[in-house]
C-alpha positions in Angstrom: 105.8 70.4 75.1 105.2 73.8 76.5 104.3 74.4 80.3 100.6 75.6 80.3 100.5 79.6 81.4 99.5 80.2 85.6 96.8 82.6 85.8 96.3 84.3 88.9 92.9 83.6 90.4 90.6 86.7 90.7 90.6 88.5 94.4 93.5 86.3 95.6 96.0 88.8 95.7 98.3 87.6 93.1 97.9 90.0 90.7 96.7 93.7 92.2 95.6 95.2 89.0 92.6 92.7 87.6 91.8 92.2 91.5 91.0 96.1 92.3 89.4 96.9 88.9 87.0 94.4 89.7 85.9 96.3 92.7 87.5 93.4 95.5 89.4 95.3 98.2 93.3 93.8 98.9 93.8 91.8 101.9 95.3 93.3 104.7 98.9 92.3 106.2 96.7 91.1 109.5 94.2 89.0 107.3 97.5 87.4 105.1 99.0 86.4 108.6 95.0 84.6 109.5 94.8 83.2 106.5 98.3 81.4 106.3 98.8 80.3 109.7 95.0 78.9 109.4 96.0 77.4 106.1 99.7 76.1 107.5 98.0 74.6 110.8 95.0 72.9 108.8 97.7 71.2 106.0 100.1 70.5 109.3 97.5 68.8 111.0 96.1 66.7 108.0 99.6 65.3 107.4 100.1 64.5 110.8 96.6 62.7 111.2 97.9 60.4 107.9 101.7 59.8 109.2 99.8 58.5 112.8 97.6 56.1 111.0 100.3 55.0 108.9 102.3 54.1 111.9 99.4 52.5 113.7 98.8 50.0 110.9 102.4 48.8 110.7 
């Protein structure tokens, strides 16, 4: 069975073509570098909250 096609989500920067014809500006190098380490410390911290509670209960 064939793998169902990715389509890139509108204004989030995968594809810079449909984003700026829709009139949404590209993020800047300085907003990328927000935005992922926010993303990376959120995720980080979520797994570590569920690893510590795992150990707890053993």
């Amino acid at each position: 069975m064939a793998r169902p096609r990715k389509t890139p989500v509108a204004g989030s920067g995968a594809s810079g073509a449909a984003g700026s014809s829709r009139g949404v500006r590209k993020r800047s190098f300085h907003q990328e570098l927000v935005l992922n380490r926010w993303v990376l410390g959120f995720l980080l911290n979520h797994y570590i909250r569920k690893i510590k509670l795992l150990i707890s209960i053993q």
